[in-house]
SEVOTOR-945506 format. One line per 2 residues: their letters; for each residue x, y, z of C-alpha. Coordinates in nm, 4 decimals. Layout:
SEVOTOR-945506
a = X:Y:Z; ...
This chain:
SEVOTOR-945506
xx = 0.1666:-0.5829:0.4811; -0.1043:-0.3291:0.6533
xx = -0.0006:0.0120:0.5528; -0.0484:0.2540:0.7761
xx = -0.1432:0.6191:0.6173; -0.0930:0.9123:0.8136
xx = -0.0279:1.2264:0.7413; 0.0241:1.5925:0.9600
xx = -0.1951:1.8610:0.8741; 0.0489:2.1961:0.7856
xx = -0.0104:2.4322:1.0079; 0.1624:2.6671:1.2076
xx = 0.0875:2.4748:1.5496; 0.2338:2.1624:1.4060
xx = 0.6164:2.2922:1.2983; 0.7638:2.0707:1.6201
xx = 0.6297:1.7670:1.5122; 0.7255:1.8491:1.1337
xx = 1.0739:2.0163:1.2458; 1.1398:1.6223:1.3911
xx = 1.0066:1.4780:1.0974; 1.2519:1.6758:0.8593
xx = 1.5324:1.5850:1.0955; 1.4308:1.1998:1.0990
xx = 1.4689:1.2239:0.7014; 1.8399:1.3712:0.7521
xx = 1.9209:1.1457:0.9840; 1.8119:0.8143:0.8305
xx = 1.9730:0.9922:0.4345; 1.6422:1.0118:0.2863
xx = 1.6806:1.1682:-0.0618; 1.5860:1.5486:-0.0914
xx = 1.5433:1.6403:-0.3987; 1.7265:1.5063:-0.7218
xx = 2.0501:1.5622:-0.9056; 2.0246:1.8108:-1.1845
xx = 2.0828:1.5733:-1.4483; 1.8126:1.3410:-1.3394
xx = 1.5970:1.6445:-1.3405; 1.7548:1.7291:-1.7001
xx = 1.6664:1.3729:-1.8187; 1.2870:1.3719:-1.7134
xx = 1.2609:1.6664:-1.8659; 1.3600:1.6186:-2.2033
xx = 1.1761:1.2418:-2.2287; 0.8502:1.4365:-2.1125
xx = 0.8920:1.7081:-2.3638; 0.9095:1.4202:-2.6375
xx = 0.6575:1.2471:-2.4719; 0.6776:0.8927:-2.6821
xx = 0.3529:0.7401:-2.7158; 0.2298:0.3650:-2.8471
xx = 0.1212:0.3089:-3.1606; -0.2300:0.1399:-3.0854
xx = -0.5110:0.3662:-2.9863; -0.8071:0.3340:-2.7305
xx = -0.8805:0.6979:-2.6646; -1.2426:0.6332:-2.7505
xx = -1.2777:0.4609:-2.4459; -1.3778:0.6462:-2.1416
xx = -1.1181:0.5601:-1.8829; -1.1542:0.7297:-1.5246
xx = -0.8863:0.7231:-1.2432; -0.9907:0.6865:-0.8536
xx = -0.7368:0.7748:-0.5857; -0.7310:1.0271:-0.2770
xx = -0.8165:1.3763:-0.3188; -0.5646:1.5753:-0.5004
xx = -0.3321:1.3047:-0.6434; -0.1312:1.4076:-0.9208
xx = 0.0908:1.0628:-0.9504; -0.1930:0.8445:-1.1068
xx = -0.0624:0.4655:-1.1718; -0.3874:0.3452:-1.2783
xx = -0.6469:0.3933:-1.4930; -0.9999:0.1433:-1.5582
xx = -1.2544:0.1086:-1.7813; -1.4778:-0.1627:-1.6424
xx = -1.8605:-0.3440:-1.8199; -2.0477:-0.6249:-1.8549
xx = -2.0056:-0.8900:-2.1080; -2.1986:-1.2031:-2.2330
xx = -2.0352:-1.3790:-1.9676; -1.9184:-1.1528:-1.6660
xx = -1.7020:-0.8629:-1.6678; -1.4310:-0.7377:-1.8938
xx = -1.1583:-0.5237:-1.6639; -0.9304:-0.2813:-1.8931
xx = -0.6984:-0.1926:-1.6517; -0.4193:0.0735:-1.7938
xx = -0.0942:0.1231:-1.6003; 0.1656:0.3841:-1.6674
xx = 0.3808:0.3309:-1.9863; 0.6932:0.4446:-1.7094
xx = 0.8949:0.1966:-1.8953; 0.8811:0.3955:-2.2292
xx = 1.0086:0.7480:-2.0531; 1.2856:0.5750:-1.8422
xx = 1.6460:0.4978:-2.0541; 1.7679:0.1734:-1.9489
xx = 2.1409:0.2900:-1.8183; 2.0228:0.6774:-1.8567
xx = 2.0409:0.8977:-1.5542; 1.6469:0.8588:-1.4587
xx = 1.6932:0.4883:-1.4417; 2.0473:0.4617:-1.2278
xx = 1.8813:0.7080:-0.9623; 1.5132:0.5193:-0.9431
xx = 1.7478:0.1836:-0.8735; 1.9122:0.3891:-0.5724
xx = 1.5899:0.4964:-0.4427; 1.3954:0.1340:-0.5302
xx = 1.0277:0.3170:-0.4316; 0.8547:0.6349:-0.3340
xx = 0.9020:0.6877:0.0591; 0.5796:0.8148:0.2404
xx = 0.6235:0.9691:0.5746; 0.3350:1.1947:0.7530
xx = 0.5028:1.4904:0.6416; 0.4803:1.3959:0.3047
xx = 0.6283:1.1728:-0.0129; 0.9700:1.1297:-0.1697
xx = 0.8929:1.0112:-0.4707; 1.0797:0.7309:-0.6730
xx = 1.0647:0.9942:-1.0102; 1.1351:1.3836:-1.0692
xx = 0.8030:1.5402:-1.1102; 0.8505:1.5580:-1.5010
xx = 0.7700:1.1981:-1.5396; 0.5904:1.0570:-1.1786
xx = 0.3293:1.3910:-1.2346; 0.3518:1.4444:-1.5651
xx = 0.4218:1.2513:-1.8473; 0.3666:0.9168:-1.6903
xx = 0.0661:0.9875:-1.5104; -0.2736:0.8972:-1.6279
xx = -0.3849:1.2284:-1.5693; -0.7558:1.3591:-1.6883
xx = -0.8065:1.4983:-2.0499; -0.4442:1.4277:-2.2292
xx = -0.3368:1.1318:-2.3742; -0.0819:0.8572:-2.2248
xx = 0.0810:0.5934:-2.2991; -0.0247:0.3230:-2.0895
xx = 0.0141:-0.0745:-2.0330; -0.3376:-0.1849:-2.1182
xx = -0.4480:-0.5083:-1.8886; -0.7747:-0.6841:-2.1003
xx = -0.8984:-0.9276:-1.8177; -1.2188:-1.1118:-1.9049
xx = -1.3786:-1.2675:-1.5274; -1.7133:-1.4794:-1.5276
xx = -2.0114:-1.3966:-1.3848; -1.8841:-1.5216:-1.0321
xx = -1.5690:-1.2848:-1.0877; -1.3469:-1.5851:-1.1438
xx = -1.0114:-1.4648:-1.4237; -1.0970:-1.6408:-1.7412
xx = -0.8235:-1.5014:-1.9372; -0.5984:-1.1991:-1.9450
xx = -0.3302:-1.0112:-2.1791; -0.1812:-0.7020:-2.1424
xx = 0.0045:-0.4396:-2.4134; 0.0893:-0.1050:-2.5057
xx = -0.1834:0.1705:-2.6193; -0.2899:0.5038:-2.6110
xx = -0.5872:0.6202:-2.3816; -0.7122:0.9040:-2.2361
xx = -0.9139:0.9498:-1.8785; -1.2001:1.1261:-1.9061
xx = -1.1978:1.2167:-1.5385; -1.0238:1.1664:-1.1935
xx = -1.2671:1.0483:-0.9531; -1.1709:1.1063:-0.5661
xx = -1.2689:0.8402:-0.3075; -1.5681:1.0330:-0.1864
xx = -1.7301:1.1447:-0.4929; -1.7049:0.8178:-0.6747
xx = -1.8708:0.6165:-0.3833; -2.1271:0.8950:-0.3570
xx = -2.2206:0.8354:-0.7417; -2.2100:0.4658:-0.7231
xx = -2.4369:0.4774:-0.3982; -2.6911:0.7589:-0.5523
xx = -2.7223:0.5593:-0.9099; -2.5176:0.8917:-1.0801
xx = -2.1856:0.7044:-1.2128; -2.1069:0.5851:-1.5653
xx = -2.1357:0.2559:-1.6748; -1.7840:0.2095:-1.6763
xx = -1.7978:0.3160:-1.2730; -2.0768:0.1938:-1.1484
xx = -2.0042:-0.1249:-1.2564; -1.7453:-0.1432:-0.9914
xx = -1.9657:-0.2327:-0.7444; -2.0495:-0.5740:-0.8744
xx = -1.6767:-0.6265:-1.0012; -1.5416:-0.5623:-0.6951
xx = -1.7928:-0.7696:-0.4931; -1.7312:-1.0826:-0.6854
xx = -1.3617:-1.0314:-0.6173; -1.3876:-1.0048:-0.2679
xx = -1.6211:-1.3157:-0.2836; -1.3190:-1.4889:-0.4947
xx = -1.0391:-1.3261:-0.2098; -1.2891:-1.5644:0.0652
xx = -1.2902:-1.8151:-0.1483; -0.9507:-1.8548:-0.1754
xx = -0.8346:-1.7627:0.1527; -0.7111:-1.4505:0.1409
xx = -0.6621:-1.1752:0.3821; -0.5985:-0.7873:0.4151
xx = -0.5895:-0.5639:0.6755; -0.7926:-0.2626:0.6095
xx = -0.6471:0.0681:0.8204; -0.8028:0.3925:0.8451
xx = -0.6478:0.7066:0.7105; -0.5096:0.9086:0.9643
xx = -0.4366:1.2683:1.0303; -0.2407:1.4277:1.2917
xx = -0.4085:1.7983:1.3696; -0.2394:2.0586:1.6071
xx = -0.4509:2.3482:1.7687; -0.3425:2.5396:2.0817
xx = -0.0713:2.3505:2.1825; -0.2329:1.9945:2.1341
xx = -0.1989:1.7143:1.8735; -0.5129:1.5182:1.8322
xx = -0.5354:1.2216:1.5688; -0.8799:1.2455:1.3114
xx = -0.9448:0.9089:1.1495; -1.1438:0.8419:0.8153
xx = -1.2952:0.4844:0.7807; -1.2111:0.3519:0.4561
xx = -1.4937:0.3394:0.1755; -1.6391:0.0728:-0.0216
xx = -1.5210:0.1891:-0.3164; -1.1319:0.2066:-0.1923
xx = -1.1953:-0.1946:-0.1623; -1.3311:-0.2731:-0.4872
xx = -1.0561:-0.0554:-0.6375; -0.7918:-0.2787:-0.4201
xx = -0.9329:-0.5568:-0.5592; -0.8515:-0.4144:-0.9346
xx = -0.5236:-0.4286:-0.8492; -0.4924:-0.7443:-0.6412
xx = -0.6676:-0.8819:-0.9905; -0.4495:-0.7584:-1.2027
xx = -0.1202:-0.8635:-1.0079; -0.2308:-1.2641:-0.9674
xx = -0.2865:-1.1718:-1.3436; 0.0803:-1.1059:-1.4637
xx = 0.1874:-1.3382:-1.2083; -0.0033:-1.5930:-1.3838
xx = 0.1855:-1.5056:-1.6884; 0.5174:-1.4785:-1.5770
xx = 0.4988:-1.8472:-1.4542; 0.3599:-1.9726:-1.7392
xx = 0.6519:-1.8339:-1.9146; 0.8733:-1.9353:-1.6536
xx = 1.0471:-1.5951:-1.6527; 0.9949:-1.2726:-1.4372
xx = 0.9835:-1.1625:-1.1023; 0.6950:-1.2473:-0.8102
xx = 0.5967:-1.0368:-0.4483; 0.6221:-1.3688:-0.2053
xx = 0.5100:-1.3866:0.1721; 0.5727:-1.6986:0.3487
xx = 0.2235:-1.8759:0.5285; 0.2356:-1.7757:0.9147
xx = 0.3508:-1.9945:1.1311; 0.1292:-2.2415:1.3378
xx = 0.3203:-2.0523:1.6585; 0.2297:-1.7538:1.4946
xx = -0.1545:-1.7793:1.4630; -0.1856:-1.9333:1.8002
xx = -0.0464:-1.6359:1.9635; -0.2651:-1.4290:1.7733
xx = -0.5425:-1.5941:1.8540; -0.4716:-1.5827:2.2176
xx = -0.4555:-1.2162:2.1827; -0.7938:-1.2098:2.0751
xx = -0.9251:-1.3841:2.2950; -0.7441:-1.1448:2.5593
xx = -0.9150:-0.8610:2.3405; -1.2510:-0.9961:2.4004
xx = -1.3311:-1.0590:2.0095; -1.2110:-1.4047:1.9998
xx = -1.1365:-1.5637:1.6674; -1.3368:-1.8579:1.6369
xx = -1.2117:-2.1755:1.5567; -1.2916:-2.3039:1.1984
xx = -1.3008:-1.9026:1.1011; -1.0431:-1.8469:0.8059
xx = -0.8134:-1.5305:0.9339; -0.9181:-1.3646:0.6983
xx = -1.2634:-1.3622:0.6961; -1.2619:-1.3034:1.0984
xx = -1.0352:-0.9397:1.0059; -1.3184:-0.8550:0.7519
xx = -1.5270:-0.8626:1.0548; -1.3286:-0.6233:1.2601
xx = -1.4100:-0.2394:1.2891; -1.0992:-0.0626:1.2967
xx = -1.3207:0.2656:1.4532; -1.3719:0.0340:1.7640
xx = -1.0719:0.0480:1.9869; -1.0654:-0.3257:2.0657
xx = -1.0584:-0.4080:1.6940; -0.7977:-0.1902:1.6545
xx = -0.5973:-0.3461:1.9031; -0.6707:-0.7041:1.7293
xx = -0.5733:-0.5181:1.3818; -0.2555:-0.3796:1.5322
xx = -0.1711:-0.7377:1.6345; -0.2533:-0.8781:1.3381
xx = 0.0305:-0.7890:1.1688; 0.2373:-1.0208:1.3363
xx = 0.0705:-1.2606:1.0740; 0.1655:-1.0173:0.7495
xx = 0.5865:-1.1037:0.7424; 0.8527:-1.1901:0.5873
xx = 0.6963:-1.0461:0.2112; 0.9974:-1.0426:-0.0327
xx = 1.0468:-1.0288:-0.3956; 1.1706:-1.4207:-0.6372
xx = 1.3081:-1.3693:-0.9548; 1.2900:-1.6788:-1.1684
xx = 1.4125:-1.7396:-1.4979; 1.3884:-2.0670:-1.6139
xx = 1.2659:-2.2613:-1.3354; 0.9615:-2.1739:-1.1353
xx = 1.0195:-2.0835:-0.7461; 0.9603:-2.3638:-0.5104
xx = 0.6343:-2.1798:-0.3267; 0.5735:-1.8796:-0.5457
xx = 0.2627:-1.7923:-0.3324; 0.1685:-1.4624:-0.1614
xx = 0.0151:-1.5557:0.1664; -0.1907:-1.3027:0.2377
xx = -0.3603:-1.3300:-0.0909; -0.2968:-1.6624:-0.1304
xx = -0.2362:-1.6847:-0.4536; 0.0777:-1.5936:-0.6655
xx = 0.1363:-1.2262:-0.6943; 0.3195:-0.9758:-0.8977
xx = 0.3571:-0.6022:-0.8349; 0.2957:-0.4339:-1.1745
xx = 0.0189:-0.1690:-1.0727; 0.2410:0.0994:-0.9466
xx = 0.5481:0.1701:-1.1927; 0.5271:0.5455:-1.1222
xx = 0.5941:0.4071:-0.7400; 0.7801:0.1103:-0.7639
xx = 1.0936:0.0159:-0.9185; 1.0332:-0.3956:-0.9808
xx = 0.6800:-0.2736:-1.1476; 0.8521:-0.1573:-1.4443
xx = 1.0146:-0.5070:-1.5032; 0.7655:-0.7199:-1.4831
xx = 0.5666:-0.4845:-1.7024; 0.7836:-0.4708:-2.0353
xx = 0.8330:-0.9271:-1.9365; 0.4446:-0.9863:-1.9594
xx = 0.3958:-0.7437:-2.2033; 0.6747:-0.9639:-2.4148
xx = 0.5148:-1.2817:-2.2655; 0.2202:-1.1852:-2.4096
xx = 0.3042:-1.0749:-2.7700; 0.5089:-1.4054:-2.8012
xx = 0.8484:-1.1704:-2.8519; 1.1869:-1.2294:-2.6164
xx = 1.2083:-1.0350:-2.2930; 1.3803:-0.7142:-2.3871
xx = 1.7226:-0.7771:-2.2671; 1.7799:-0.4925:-2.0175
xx = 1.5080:-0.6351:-1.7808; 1.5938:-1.0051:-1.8377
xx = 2.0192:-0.9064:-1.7670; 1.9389:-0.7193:-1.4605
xx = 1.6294:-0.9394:-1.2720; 1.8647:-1.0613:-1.0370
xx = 1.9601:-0.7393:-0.9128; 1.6118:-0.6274:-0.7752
xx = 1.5429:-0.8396:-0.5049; 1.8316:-0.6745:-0.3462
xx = 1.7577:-0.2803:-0.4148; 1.3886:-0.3386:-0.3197
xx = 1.5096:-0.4984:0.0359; 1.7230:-0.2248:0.0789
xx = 1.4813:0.0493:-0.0060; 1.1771:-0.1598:0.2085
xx = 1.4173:-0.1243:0.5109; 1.4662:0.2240:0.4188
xx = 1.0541:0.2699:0.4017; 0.9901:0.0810:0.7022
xx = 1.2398:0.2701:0.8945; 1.1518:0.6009:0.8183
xx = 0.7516:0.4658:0.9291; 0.8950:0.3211:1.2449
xx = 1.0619:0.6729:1.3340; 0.7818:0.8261:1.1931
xx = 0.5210:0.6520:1.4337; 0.7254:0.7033:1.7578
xx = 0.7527:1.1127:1.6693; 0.3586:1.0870:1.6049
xx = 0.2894:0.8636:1.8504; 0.5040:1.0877:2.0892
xx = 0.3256:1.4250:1.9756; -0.0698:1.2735:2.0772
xx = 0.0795:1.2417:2.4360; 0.3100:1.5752:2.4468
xx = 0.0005:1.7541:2.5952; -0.0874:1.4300:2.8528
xx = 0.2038:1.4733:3.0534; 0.0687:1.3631:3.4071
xx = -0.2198:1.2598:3.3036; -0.3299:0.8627:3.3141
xx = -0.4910:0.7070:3.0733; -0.6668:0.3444:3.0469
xx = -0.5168:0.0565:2.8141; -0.5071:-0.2737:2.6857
xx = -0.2160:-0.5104:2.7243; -0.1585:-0.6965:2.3734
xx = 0.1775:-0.8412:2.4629; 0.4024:-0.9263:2.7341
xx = 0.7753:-0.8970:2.6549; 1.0818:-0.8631:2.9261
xx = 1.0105:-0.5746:3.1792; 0.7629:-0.4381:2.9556
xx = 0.4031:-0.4653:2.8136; 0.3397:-0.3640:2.4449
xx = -0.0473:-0.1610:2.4959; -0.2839:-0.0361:2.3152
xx = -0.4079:0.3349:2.4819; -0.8224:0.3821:2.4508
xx = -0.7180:0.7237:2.3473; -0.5807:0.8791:2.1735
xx = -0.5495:0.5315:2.0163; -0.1905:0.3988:1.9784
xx = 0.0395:0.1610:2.0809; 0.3163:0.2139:2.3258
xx = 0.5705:-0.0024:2.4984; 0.5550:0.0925:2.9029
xx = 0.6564:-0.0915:3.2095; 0.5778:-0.4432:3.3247
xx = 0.3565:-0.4557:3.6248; 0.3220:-0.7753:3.8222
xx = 0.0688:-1.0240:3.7253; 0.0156:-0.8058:3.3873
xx = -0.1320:-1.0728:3.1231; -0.2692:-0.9954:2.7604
xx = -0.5934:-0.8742:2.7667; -0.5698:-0.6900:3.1094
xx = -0.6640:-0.3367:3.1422; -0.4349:-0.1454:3.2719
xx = -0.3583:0.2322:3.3622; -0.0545:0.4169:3.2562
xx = 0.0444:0.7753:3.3479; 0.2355:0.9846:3.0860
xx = 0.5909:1.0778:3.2184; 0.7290:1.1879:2.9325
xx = 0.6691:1.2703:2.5450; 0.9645:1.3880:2.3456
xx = 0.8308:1.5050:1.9902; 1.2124:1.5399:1.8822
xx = 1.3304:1.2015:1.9748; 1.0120:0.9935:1.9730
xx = 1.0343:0.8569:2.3172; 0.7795:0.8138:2.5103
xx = 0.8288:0.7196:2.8929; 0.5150:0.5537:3.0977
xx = 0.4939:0.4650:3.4736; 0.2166:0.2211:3.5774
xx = -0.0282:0.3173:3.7951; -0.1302:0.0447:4.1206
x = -0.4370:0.0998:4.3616
């Protein structure tokens, strides 16, 4: 599924927008804060600060995320070999600083994942472990989940095993200053590497079918009254780094099949009904999807700056459904595929993030050393699907309200005012559009004749920041 990053810029100017945002939070129980014995808890396992016996902290691992990250889930250190690449891929050893039963452990399984929202994060851990001991920060030692992944020269997975060791990052490398020093020839080996690596994996992602819907950051910015919405197109480099973990996840999913135990991330195919009706809509978009075109190399194409390709993205995620988590344990699932990247798919990559990381962690890491699953993850597998549905309702709840207060705050200031927009579907007394700018989606009125694909031109009746509705009127003539 696409995920759609936006955040509000603090400021003064903005406190209506975040004053609806807070009250969104209360309103759908989002945890604030955590209980003082969870806090306790952290506390005292990062003070100990367990580490693995096995040590690879003469290796030069870096860490590349957004600017000013401090929950780092990941760690690489990437070269050549005789025949390819080799990926070392180092995850957060969460599993070693959360008690199975303790107080950490019972409150990550009532929160299942970190919540984002554009006002900010509510993270799955108290600071002591998701920014601190468990991150992969620069210049101190971790723990860490070590993935060894050997590809050949065409980026194809040759063979892969993952266990516990020591490392250390010698740096944490934002977005925009690791693709400058891959683009002006000044990154390590072990960066500018990525380039190629990541390259032959999106080769491998065409290859096999796969698709991915690649959003801009966004950032809501108020000034005199008005909200206007800044995109960033993403890099290069964010890609290659995607692919890392899309590697790594087919990876342990690999394993856990193998082994016949553990627990997979699922998406069912789209439907036949499902691609014709987005293909009609981009035809009605004027950038029609060609027939004979896999999906996913035709949303590869798209520019998401350009506000028709946005529109086709925004539809596109009609095709990106029904993702869910299978635990197996014995027998292997009927289709354990992930649609999108067609290919089985575990989520291991994110532990500091994710609750069902942490399981399938500690089962390949078991899988791998020939030893039994440790009996806390293999009792309790069945119970996950269920707390990360219920938290992934939670998440996409707190987006949707999240989207109509944003969405709602870009046209607080356009009262009266009409703007021009394409229709992208036609539903009961209403059209779903897609505004030119500022560029959203909105729900208004049905006019007669209205088709996908029509322009049309909507005046702004209302805009309640507080509420998130948003009330158009058509305009005729």
């Amino acid at each position: 599924m696409p995920d759609r990053r936006t955040r509000v810029a603090h400021s003064p100017a903005a406190a209506p927008l975040a004053a609806s945002l807070a009250a969104l939070r209360r309103e759908l129980k989002v945890p604030d804060g955590f209980p003082a014995v969870v806090e306790a808890e952290a506390a005292g396992v990062a003070a100990r600060h367990p580490l693995p016996e096995a040590d690879l902290t003469e290796l030069p691992f870096l860490t590349i995320d957004p600017a000013g990250s401090t929950d780092l889930d990941q760690a690489m250190h990437l070269s050549r070999s005789a025949n390819g690449f080799r990926v070392r891929y180092a995850i957060a050893d969460v599993p070693t600083l959360v008690a199975p039963g303790g107080e950490v452990d019972a409150e990550a399984r009532r929160r299942g994942q970190t919540i984002y929202a554009p006002d900010g994060r509510v993270p799955l851990h108290p600071a002591a472990i998701g920014e601190n001991a468990g991150s992969l920060l620069p210049d101190v030692v971790r723990g860490a989940f070590v993935w060894d992944i050997a590809l050949d020269a065409d980026g194809h997975e040759t063979s892969a095993h993952v266990s516990r060791a020591r490392i250390r990052s010698r740096r944490q490398w934002s977005y925009e200053e690791a693709q400058a020093a891959v683009d002006d020839g000044s990154a390590p080996p072990e960066l500018a590497v990525l380039r190629e690596i990541g390259a032959a994996r999106i080769a491998c992602e065409r290859e096999r079918g796969g698709a991915s819907l690649n959003t801009p950051d966004e950032e809501v910015v108020a000034r005199d009254g008005t909200y206007t919405l800044q995109r960033r197109a993403t890099l290069p480099v964010e890609e290659w780094n995607a692919q890392l973990s899309l590697l790594t996840g087919m990876a342990a999913a690999g394993l856990m099949l193998e082994a016949r135990v553990g627990i997979l991330r699922t998406m069912p195919a789209p439907s036949e009904e499902a691609f014709t009706a987005f293909r009609t809509q981009t035809i009605a978009l004027g950038l029609p999807w060609g027939e004979g075109m896999p999906y996913g190399e035709y949303l590869r194409m798209l520019d998401p700056a350009h506000p028709r390709a946005a529109a086709v993205l925004q539809a596109a995620t009609a095709l990106f459904r029904g993702a869910g988590y299978v635990v197996m344990d014995g027998e292997v699932p009927a289709d354990p595929q992930q649609a999108a990247i067609a290919a089985p798919y575990a989520h291991v990559t994110a532990p500091l993030r994710r609750l069902a990381d942490r399981w399938a962690l500690v089962i390949c890491e078991a899988v791998c050393a020939g030893l039994p699953v440790p009996a806390w993850a293999r009792d309790s597998l069945g119970e996950l699907p269920s707390i990360m549905g219920t938290s992934s309702r939670l998440a996409a709840q707190v987006e949707a309200g999240a989207v109509d207060r944003v969405e709602a705050a870009l046209l607080s200031s356009r009262i009266g005012t009409e703007l021009d927009a394409t229709v992208l579907a036609v539903r009961n007394g209403t059209v779903l559009v897609q505004l030119d700018d500022p560029p959203v989606s909105a729900s208004a009125p049905r006019a007669d004749g209205v088709a996908p694909g029509d322009r049309v031109r909507l005046r702004v009746q209302a805009a309640d920041i507080t509420t998130g509705r948003v009330v158009f009127e058509p305009v005729t003539g």
